[in-house]
N, C-alpha and C positions, 0 to 999 in steps of 0.2 A: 537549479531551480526545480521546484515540486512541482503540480501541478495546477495545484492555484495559481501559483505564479505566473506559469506558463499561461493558463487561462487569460488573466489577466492583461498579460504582453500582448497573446493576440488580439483580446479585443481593444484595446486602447489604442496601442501600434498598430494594430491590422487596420480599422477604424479611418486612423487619417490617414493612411498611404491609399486605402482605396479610395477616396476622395477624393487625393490629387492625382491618382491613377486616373480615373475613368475619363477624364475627358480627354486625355492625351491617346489613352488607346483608341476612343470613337475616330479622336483625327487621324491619327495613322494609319489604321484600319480604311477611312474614308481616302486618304492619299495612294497608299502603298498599295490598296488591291490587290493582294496577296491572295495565289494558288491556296483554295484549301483543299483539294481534291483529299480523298480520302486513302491514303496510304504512306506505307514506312519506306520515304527511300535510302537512307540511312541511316535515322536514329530517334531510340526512341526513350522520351526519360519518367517512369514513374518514380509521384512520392509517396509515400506512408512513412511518417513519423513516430507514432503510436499504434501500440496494438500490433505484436506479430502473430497473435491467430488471425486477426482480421484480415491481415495480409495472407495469411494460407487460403481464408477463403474466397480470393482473385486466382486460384492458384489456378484454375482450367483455364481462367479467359487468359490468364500470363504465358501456360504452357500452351496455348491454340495457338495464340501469337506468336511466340518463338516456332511454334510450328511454321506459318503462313509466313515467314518472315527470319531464316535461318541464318542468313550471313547478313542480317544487319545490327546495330549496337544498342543492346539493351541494359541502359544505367537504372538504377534504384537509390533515391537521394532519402537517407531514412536516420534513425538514430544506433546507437551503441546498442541497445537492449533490444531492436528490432533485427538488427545483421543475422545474428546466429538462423531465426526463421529465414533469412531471405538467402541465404548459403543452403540450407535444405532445399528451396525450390530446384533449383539448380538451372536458373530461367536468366540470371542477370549476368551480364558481361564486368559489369564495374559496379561497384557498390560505394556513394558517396555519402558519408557520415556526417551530420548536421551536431552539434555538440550544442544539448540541450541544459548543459549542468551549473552555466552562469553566465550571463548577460553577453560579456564581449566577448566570452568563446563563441558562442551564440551567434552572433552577430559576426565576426569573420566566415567562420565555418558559414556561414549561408553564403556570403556573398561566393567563397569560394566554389559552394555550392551550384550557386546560380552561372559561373563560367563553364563548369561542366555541362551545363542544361544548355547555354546558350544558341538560338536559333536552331533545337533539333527538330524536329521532324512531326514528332507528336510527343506532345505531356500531358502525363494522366494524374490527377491530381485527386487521390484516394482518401485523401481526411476530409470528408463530407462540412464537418464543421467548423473548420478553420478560418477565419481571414488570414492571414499570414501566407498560409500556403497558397493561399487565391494570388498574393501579391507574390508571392514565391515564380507561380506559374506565370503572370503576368512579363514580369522582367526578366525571366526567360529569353522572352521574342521565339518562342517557338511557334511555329508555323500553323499547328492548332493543338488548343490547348482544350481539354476534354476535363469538365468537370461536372459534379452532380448540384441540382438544386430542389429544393423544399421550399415549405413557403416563409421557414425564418430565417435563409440564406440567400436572399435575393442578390445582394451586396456584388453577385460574381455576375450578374449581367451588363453587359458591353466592357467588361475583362476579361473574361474566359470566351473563345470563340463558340467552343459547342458544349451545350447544356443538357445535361439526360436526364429527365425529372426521375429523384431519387425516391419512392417509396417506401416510409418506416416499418411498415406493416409487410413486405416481401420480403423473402429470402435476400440476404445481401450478395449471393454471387450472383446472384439473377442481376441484381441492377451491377454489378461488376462488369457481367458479360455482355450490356450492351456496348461499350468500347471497343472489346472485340470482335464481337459482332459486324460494327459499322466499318471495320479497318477490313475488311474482309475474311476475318479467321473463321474456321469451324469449331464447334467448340465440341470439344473433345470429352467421350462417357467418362464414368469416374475409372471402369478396368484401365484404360490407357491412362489417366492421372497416376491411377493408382502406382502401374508397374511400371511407372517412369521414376516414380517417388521413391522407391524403392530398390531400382537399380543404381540412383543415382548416387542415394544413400550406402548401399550395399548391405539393405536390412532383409536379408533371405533370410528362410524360415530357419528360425535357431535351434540346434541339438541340443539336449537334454543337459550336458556339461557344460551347455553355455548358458542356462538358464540359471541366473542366480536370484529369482526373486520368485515367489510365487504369487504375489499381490503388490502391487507398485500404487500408491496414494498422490494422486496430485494436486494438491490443497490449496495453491494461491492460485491469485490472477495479477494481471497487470493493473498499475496504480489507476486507471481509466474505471472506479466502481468497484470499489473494494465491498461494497455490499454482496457481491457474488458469492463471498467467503463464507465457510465455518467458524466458530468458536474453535477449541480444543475439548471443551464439552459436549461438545455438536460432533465434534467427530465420533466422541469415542462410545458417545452412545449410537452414532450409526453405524459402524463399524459392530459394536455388539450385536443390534440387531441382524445384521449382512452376515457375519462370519461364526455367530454363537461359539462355543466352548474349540472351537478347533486350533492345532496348534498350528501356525503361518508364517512364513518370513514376510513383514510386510518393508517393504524400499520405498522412505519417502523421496518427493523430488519438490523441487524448487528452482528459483535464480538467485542470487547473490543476494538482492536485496530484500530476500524472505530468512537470511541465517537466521537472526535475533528470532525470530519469531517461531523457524520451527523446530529450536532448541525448547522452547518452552511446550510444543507441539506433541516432541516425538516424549519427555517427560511427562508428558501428563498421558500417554498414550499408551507409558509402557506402566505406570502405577494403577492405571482404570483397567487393563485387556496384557493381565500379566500373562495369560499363555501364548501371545502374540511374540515377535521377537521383530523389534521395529529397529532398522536401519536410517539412518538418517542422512543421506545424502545431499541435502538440501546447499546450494552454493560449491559443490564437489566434484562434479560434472559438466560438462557439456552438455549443446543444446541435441549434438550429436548422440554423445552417452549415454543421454536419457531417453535416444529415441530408439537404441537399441537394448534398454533394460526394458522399457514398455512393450520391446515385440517382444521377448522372451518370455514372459508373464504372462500369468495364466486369469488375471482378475486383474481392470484397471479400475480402480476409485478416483471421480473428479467433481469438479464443476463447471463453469463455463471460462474452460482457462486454452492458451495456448497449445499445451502440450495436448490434451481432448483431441485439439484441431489436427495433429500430429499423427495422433493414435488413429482417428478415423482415417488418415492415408494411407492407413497399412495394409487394407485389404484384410485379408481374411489371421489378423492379430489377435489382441487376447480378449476377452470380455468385458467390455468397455460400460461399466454403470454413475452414468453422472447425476449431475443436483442443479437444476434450475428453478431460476427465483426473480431477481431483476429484469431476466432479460429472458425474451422467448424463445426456445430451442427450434423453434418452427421458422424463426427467422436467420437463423445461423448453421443450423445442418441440412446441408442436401439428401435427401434420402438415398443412400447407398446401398445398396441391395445385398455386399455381400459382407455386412458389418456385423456382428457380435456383439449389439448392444442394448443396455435399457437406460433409457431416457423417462427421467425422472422429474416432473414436471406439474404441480396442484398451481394453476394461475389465480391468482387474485385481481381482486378489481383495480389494482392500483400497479398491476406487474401486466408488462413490461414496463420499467422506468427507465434505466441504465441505457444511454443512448438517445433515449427520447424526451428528457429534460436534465439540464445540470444538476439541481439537486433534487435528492430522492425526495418523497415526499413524508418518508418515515426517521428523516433524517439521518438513517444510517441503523435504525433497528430493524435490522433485516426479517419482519414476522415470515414473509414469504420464505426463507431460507429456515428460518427456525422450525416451522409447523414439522420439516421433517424428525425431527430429532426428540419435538413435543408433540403428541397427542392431541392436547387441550388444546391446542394453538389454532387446529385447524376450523373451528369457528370463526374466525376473522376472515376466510375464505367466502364468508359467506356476509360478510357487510359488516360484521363487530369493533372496525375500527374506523375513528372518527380524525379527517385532515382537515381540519378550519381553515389555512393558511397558508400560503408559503411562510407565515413569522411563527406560526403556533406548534404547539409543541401534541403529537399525535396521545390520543387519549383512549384508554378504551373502554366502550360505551358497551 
Protein backbone atom coordinates (compact mmCIF):
# COMPACT_ATOMS: atom_id res chain seq x y z
CA UNK A 1 0.00 0.00 0.00
CA UNK A 2 1.41 3.69 -0.85
CA UNK A 3 0.71 6.15 1.18
CA UNK A 4 -2.58 7.38 0.33
CA UNK A 5 -3.68 4.28 0.85
CA UNK A 6 -2.32 3.98 4.04
CA UNK A 7 -3.84 7.45 4.85
CA UNK A 8 -6.84 6.49 3.89
CA UNK A 9 -7.04 2.91 6.10
CA UNK A 10 -6.19 4.98 9.06
CA UNK A 11 -8.64 7.27 8.78
CA UNK A 12 -11.74 5.24 7.87
CA UNK A 13 -10.48 2.18 10.05
CA UNK A 14 -8.99 4.10 12.68
CA UNK A 15 -12.37 6.31 12.75
CA UNK A 16 -14.79 3.39 13.66
CA UNK A 17 -12.59 1.40 15.98
CA UNK A 18 -12.08 4.52 17.98
CA UNK A 19 -15.60 4.74 18.44
CA UNK A 20 -16.25 1.47 19.71
CA UNK A 21 -13.07 1.72 21.55
CA UNK A 22 -13.65 4.63 23.70
CA UNK A 23 -16.31 3.72 25.88
CA UNK A 24 -15.14 0.30 26.59
CA UNK A 25 -11.71 1.87 27.79
CA UNK A 26 -13.69 4.71 30.18
CA UNK A 27 -15.24 1.32 31.61
CA UNK A 28 -12.37 -0.59 32.28
CA UNK A 29 -10.30 2.13 33.30
CA UNK A 30 -13.48 3.06 35.68
CA UNK A 31 -13.45 -0.86 36.91
CA UNK A 32 -9.98 -2.15 36.90
CA UNK A 33 -8.18 0.97 38.69
CA UNK A 34 -5.11 0.19 37.44
CA UNK A 35 -1.59 1.34 38.96
CA UNK A 36 -0.36 4.06 36.66
CA UNK A 37 2.59 4.99 38.85
CA UNK A 38 5.11 6.19 36.54
CA UNK A 39 7.75 3.58 35.64
CA UNK A 40 9.33 0.56 33.65
CA UNK A 41 9.15 -2.54 35.55
CA UNK A 42 9.64 -4.75 32.92
CA UNK A 43 8.70 -3.59 29.66
CA UNK A 44 8.50 -1.12 27.54
CA UNK A 45 7.07 -0.99 23.74
CA UNK A 46 7.54 2.05 21.35
CA UNK A 47 5.80 2.59 17.94
CA UNK A 48 7.04 4.56 14.95
CA UNK A 49 5.88 3.23 11.61
CA UNK A 50 7.08 6.07 9.49
CA UNK A 51 9.92 8.18 9.27
CA UNK A 52 13.27 6.81 10.55
CA UNK A 53 14.86 10.28 10.81
CA UNK A 54 12.13 11.09 12.89
CA UNK A 55 12.73 8.24 14.98
CA UNK A 56 16.58 9.21 15.35
CA UNK A 57 15.27 12.32 16.68
CA UNK A 58 13.73 10.37 19.97
CA UNK A 59 17.13 9.03 19.96
CA UNK A 60 18.32 10.96 23.56
CA UNK A 61 14.99 10.48 25.19
CA UNK A 62 15.28 6.51 23.90
CA UNK A 63 19.11 6.25 24.99
CA UNK A 64 18.10 8.32 28.61
CA UNK A 65 15.85 5.46 29.08
CA UNK A 66 17.66 2.56 28.31
CA UNK A 67 19.91 4.44 30.40
CA UNK A 68 17.49 4.79 33.61
CA UNK A 69 16.16 1.48 32.94
CA UNK A 70 18.97 -1.08 31.72
CA UNK A 71 17.80 -4.70 32.20
CA UNK A 72 14.47 -4.12 31.24
CA UNK A 73 12.75 -5.04 27.58
CA UNK A 74 12.70 -2.57 25.15
CA UNK A 75 10.49 -3.53 21.93
CA UNK A 76 10.16 -1.11 18.81
CA UNK A 77 6.93 -2.18 16.71
CA UNK A 78 7.77 -0.22 13.40
CA UNK A 79 7.88 -1.10 9.50
CA UNK A 80 10.56 -2.81 7.01
CA UNK A 81 12.03 0.76 5.78
CA UNK A 82 12.15 2.03 9.41
CA UNK A 83 14.31 -1.15 11.06
CA UNK A 84 17.62 -0.40 9.39
CA UNK A 85 17.46 3.46 11.65
CA UNK A 86 16.21 1.58 14.69
CA UNK A 87 19.26 -1.20 14.54
CA UNK A 88 21.64 2.04 14.41
CA UNK A 89 20.07 3.37 17.77
CA UNK A 90 21.16 0.51 19.42
CA UNK A 91 18.39 1.09 22.20
CA UNK A 92 15.79 -1.90 21.34
CA UNK A 93 15.80 -5.34 22.53
CA UNK A 94 13.31 -6.80 19.88
CA UNK A 95 12.28 -5.14 16.85
CA UNK A 96 8.57 -5.92 15.72
CA UNK A 97 7.76 -5.39 12.04
CA UNK A 98 4.27 -4.19 11.17
CA UNK A 99 3.96 -5.26 7.18
CA UNK A 100 2.57 -2.09 5.56
CA UNK A 101 2.67 -3.37 1.68
CA UNK A 102 -0.97 -4.95 1.40
CA UNK A 103 -4.06 -5.01 3.43
CA UNK A 104 -4.03 -8.61 5.05
CA UNK A 105 -0.29 -8.60 5.57
CA UNK A 106 -1.23 -5.62 7.25
CA UNK A 107 -3.57 -6.75 9.12
CA UNK A 108 -1.94 -10.19 10.71
CA UNK A 109 1.28 -8.57 11.11
CA UNK A 110 -0.47 -6.07 13.58
CA UNK A 111 -2.33 -8.17 15.48
CA UNK A 112 0.71 -10.25 15.88
CA UNK A 113 2.17 -7.17 16.70
CA UNK A 114 -0.26 -6.15 19.28
CA UNK A 115 0.63 -9.93 21.31
CA UNK A 116 4.10 -8.69 21.63
CA UNK A 117 2.92 -5.29 23.15
CA UNK A 118 0.50 -6.94 25.28
CA UNK A 119 -0.11 -5.49 28.86
CA UNK A 120 3.58 -4.01 28.86
CA UNK A 121 4.57 -1.61 31.06
CA UNK A 122 4.56 1.48 29.04
CA UNK A 123 3.66 2.35 25.16
CA UNK A 124 4.89 5.15 23.61
CA UNK A 125 2.99 5.75 20.58
CA UNK A 126 5.35 8.17 18.18
CA UNK A 127 3.06 8.72 15.03
CA UNK A 128 1.55 11.96 16.31
CA UNK A 129 -1.07 11.58 13.65
CA UNK A 130 -2.35 8.36 13.26
CA UNK A 131 -5.68 6.82 14.40
CA UNK A 132 -4.66 3.26 14.00
CA UNK A 133 -1.68 3.55 16.08
CA UNK A 134 -4.05 5.14 18.91
CA UNK A 135 -6.12 1.96 18.50
CA UNK A 136 -2.72 0.03 18.10
CA UNK A 137 -1.89 1.33 21.66
CA UNK A 138 -5.24 0.99 23.00
CA UNK A 139 -5.49 -2.98 22.53
CA UNK A 140 -2.26 -3.18 23.82
CA UNK A 141 -3.74 -3.06 27.49
CA UNK A 142 -0.52 -1.67 28.34
CA UNK A 143 -0.53 -0.32 31.61
CA UNK A 144 0.01 3.42 30.41
CA UNK A 145 0.04 4.31 27.22
CA UNK A 146 1.73 7.72 26.52
CA UNK A 147 0.72 9.67 23.49
CA UNK A 148 0.86 13.24 22.05
CA UNK A 149 -2.13 15.59 21.25
CA UNK A 150 -3.05 18.75 19.22
CA UNK A 151 -5.99 20.17 18.58
CA UNK A 152 -6.88 17.91 15.36
CA UNK A 153 -6.03 14.83 17.17
CA UNK A 154 -8.39 14.71 19.97
CA UNK A 155 -9.78 11.36 18.93
CA UNK A 156 -6.90 9.77 21.62
CA UNK A 157 -8.70 11.17 24.81
CA UNK A 158 -10.03 8.62 27.18
CA UNK A 159 -7.91 5.87 24.86
CA UNK A 160 -4.64 6.85 25.60
CA UNK A 161 -3.95 7.23 29.47
CA UNK A 162 -1.44 9.99 29.35
CA UNK A 163 -1.46 12.83 26.97
CA UNK A 164 1.52 15.46 26.32
CA UNK A 165 0.31 18.32 24.31
CA UNK A 166 2.33 18.08 21.22
CA UNK A 167 3.53 21.40 19.85
CA UNK A 168 4.04 21.97 15.87
CA UNK A 169 5.95 25.00 16.12
CA UNK A 170 8.87 23.08 18.87
CA UNK A 171 11.66 21.09 18.23
CA UNK A 172 10.31 17.56 17.94
CA UNK A 173 12.82 15.98 20.42
CA UNK A 174 11.68 18.46 23.02
CA UNK A 175 8.24 17.19 22.85
CA UNK A 176 9.90 13.39 22.52
CA UNK A 177 11.55 14.04 25.68
CA UNK A 178 8.79 14.73 27.80
CA UNK A 179 8.04 10.70 27.96
CA UNK A 180 11.28 10.38 29.22
CA UNK A 181 11.33 12.75 31.31
CA UNK A 182 8.09 11.69 33.21
CA UNK A 183 9.34 7.89 33.50
CA UNK A 184 12.29 9.32 35.27
CA UNK A 185 15.28 9.51 32.74
CA UNK A 186 17.77 12.15 32.53
CA UNK A 187 18.24 13.26 29.38
CA UNK A 188 21.40 12.77 28.19
CA UNK A 189 23.89 15.95 26.14
CA UNK A 190 24.33 15.18 22.53
CA UNK A 191 28.56 14.33 23.39
CA UNK A 192 27.09 11.10 25.36
CA UNK A 193 24.33 10.59 22.39
CA UNK A 194 26.93 11.21 20.16
CA UNK A 195 29.67 8.67 21.44
CA UNK A 196 27.28 6.06 22.09
CA UNK A 197 26.27 6.34 18.33
CA UNK A 198 29.24 5.83 17.36
CA UNK A 199 30.65 3.08 19.26
CA UNK A 200 27.88 1.23 18.78
CA UNK A 201 28.11 1.71 15.26
CA UNK A 202 31.89 1.42 15.11
CA UNK A 203 32.15 4.64 12.98
CA UNK A 204 35.73 5.96 14.49
CA UNK A 205 37.45 8.42 12.65
CA UNK A 206 38.42 6.96 9.35
CA UNK A 207 42.00 6.88 7.67
CA UNK A 208 42.68 8.29 4.60
CA UNK A 209 42.60 4.52 2.76
CA UNK A 210 39.45 4.28 3.89
CA UNK A 211 37.93 7.24 2.62
CA UNK A 212 36.54 6.51 -0.67
CA UNK A 213 34.47 9.43 -1.27
CA UNK A 214 35.22 13.04 -1.16
CA UNK A 215 31.62 14.38 -1.42
CA UNK A 216 28.55 11.92 -0.51
CA UNK A 217 24.93 13.54 -1.89
CA UNK A 218 21.94 12.51 -0.25
CA UNK A 219 19.04 13.44 -2.44
CA UNK A 220 15.72 11.54 -1.29
CA UNK A 221 13.57 11.48 1.61
CA UNK A 222 10.92 9.16 2.76
CA UNK A 223 7.53 8.88 0.85
CA UNK A 224 6.06 11.23 4.04
CA UNK A 225 6.61 14.90 1.64
CA UNK A 226 8.26 14.15 -1.25
CA UNK A 227 8.21 18.08 -1.66
CA UNK A 228 11.46 17.98 0.52
CA UNK A 229 13.26 16.94 -2.78
CA UNK A 230 15.37 18.30 -5.66
CA UNK A 231 14.71 17.95 -9.36
CA UNK A 232 17.86 16.61 -11.13
CA UNK A 233 18.12 20.08 -12.46
CA UNK A 234 17.98 21.52 -9.12
CA UNK A 235 20.80 19.45 -8.22
CA UNK A 236 23.11 20.04 -10.76
CA UNK A 237 22.79 23.59 -10.74
CA UNK A 238 23.44 23.60 -6.97
CA UNK A 239 26.14 21.47 -6.87
CA UNK A 240 27.64 23.92 -9.72
CA UNK A 241 27.28 26.64 -7.76
CA UNK A 242 28.90 24.55 -4.30
CA UNK A 243 31.64 22.80 -5.92
CA UNK A 244 32.61 25.34 -9.38
CA UNK A 245 35.09 23.79 -11.78
CA UNK A 246 36.79 21.20 -9.32
CA UNK A 247 37.39 17.80 -9.92
CA UNK A 248 35.31 15.41 -6.90
CA UNK A 249 34.43 11.86 -6.52
CA UNK A 250 30.96 12.55 -5.52
CA UNK A 251 29.01 8.99 -3.84
CA UNK A 252 25.31 9.25 -4.14
CA UNK A 253 23.07 7.41 -1.60
CA UNK A 254 19.58 6.39 -1.43
CA UNK A 255 17.14 3.24 -0.38
CA UNK A 256 15.89 0.80 -2.55
CA UNK A 257 12.99 2.52 -3.55
CA UNK A 258 14.92 5.77 -4.93
CA UNK A 259 16.91 3.22 -7.74
CA UNK A 260 14.56 4.22 -10.76
CA UNK A 261 15.04 7.63 -9.98
CA UNK A 262 18.59 8.06 -9.10
CA UNK A 263 19.68 6.43 -12.35
CA UNK A 264 18.14 9.14 -13.97
CA UNK A 265 19.76 11.42 -11.11
CA UNK A 266 23.35 10.35 -11.36
CA UNK A 267 22.86 10.80 -15.57
CA UNK A 268 21.85 13.87 -15.73
CA UNK A 269 24.50 14.74 -13.06
CA UNK A 270 27.32 13.36 -14.81
CA UNK A 271 26.30 15.22 -18.66
CA UNK A 272 25.60 18.87 -16.58
CA UNK A 273 29.22 18.67 -13.92
CA UNK A 274 31.36 16.46 -16.46
CA UNK A 275 34.52 17.17 -14.19
CA UNK A 276 32.60 15.56 -11.23
CA UNK A 277 33.04 11.63 -11.21
CA UNK A 278 29.45 10.70 -9.57
CA UNK A 279 29.14 7.15 -8.05
CA UNK A 280 25.88 5.87 -7.80
CA UNK A 281 25.18 3.96 -5.03
CA UNK A 282 21.68 4.50 -4.54
CA UNK A 283 19.84 0.94 -3.28
CA UNK A 284 23.58 -0.78 -3.00
CA UNK A 285 24.18 -0.32 0.56
CA UNK A 286 23.18 -0.50 3.84
CA UNK A 287 21.70 1.77 6.07
CA UNK A 288 25.11 0.78 7.81
CA UNK A 289 27.23 1.46 4.74
CA UNK A 290 26.08 4.59 4.09
CA UNK A 291 26.75 5.72 7.56
CA UNK A 292 30.26 4.81 7.28
CA UNK A 293 30.80 6.35 3.54
CA UNK A 294 29.24 9.67 5.24
CA UNK A 295 31.97 9.67 8.08
CA UNK A 296 34.72 9.31 5.73
CA UNK A 297 33.71 12.25 3.48
CA UNK A 298 34.83 15.32 3.54
CA UNK A 299 31.44 17.35 2.10
CA UNK A 300 27.93 16.01 2.98
CA UNK A 301 25.01 17.44 0.46
CA UNK A 302 21.22 16.86 1.65
CA UNK A 303 17.92 17.73 2.50
CA UNK A 304 15.74 17.11 5.08
CA UNK A 305 16.16 13.25 4.79
CA UNK A 306 17.01 10.38 7.29
CA UNK A 307 20.58 9.85 6.65
CA UNK A 308 21.06 14.29 7.67
CA UNK A 309 19.73 12.82 10.87
CA UNK A 310 22.55 10.16 10.72
CA UNK A 311 25.28 12.54 9.82
CA UNK A 312 24.40 14.87 12.61
CA UNK A 313 25.17 11.79 15.14
CA UNK A 314 28.55 11.74 14.15
CA UNK A 315 29.95 14.36 16.10
CA UNK A 316 32.76 16.03 14.84
CA UNK A 317 32.15 14.15 10.80
CA UNK A 318 32.26 15.75 7.51
CA UNK A 319 30.75 19.02 6.50
CA UNK A 320 27.35 18.60 6.53
CA UNK A 321 25.36 21.41 4.00
CA UNK A 322 21.62 20.79 3.62
CA UNK A 323 18.25 22.30 1.77
CA UNK A 324 15.24 23.33 3.73
CA UNK A 325 11.99 24.06 2.31
CA UNK A 326 8.61 22.27 3.62
CA UNK A 327 9.68 21.84 6.69
CA UNK A 328 11.47 23.95 9.26
CA UNK A 329 15.04 22.96 10.26
CA UNK A 330 14.48 24.79 13.69
CA UNK A 331 11.98 22.22 14.29
CA UNK A 332 14.01 19.09 13.52
CA UNK A 333 17.67 19.92 14.57
CA UNK A 334 18.93 20.19 18.04
CA UNK A 335 21.54 22.65 18.01
CA UNK A 336 24.71 20.56 18.36
CA UNK A 337 27.63 22.35 19.15
CA UNK A 338 30.21 20.33 17.73
CA UNK A 339 28.76 19.83 14.16
CA UNK A 340 30.28 21.06 10.78
CA UNK A 341 27.32 22.42 9.36
CA UNK A 342 25.36 24.87 7.11
CA UNK A 343 21.83 24.85 7.23
CA UNK A 344 20.21 26.21 4.50
CA UNK A 345 16.96 27.51 5.10
CA UNK A 346 14.87 31.13 2.98
CA UNK A 347 11.26 30.46 4.77
CA UNK A 348 8.26 31.30 3.15
CA UNK A 349 4.91 32.24 4.08
CA UNK A 350 3.44 29.08 3.38
CA UNK A 351 6.62 26.90 4.83
CA UNK A 352 6.58 25.06 7.03
CA UNK A 353 3.88 22.79 5.46
CA UNK A 354 5.08 19.05 5.47
CA UNK A 355 3.90 17.77 8.82
CA UNK A 356 1.53 20.38 9.56
CA UNK A 357 -1.24 19.80 6.76
CA UNK A 358 -1.67 16.69 4.49
CA UNK A 359 -1.51 18.60 1.36
CA UNK A 360 0.81 21.11 0.53
CA UNK A 361 -0.54 23.96 -0.37
CA UNK A 362 1.45 24.37 -3.70
CA UNK A 363 0.36 21.11 -4.60
CA UNK A 364 3.76 19.75 -4.78
CA UNK A 365 5.63 22.62 -6.73
CA UNK A 366 7.95 22.87 -4.42
CA UNK A 367 8.87 27.13 -4.96
CA UNK A 368 10.35 27.01 -1.46
CA UNK A 369 12.94 24.25 -2.54
CA UNK A 370 13.31 25.75 -6.11
CA UNK A 371 14.32 29.58 -5.06
CA UNK A 372 17.66 27.64 -4.22
CA UNK A 373 18.72 26.68 -7.62
CA UNK A 374 16.57 29.98 -9.22
CA UNK A 375 17.32 33.36 -8.48
CA UNK A 376 14.19 34.77 -9.77
CA UNK A 377 12.22 32.57 -7.54
CA UNK A 378 13.05 34.21 -4.52
CA UNK A 379 10.28 36.98 -5.00
CA UNK A 380 7.66 34.72 -3.93
CA UNK A 381 9.40 34.78 -0.54
CA UNK A 382 8.12 37.79 -0.17
CA UNK A 383 4.21 37.21 -1.02
CA UNK A 384 4.27 36.70 -5.00
CA UNK A 385 2.37 33.66 -4.86
CA UNK A 386 -1.36 33.42 -4.70
CA UNK A 387 -3.27 29.86 -2.79
CA UNK A 388 -7.16 30.58 -3.19
CA UNK A 389 -7.96 27.10 -2.03
CA UNK A 390 -7.48 23.94 -1.07
CA UNK A 391 -9.20 23.00 -4.93
CA UNK A 392 -7.33 25.87 -6.74
CA UNK A 393 -4.54 25.55 -8.54
CA UNK A 394 -1.40 28.10 -7.11
CA UNK A 395 -1.01 31.20 -9.60
CA UNK A 396 1.59 33.64 -9.74
CA UNK A 397 0.54 36.98 -9.22
Amino acid sequence: MNIEKLRKLDFLLGSVMIVLLRPASILLGTILRRNHDMVIRKHLVVLKIKGGGSLLLAMPAMLSLRKKYPDKRFTLVTSAEVKPFAELMGVFDEIVLVDTTRFFAFFFSTIAAIRKSFRADGFINFEIHSKLTTVFSSLSCARNRFGFYHETNSWQRDVITHLFFYNITSPVYINYNQVALVLGANILNYREVSDFFLQHNALGKPSAQDAPAQIVLAPFCSDLGKEREFTPEQWAEILKAELGDQNSTVVILGGKGDVSRAGALASHLTKSNPKLNFINLVGKTTLHESAILIKSANVFFTIDSGLNHIARLMGEGPQIVSYWGPTDPSTRLAPFPTINETVVYKKMFCSPCVHVVATPPCKGNNICMQQYAKADLNQYSTGGWLIISNSATPKNV
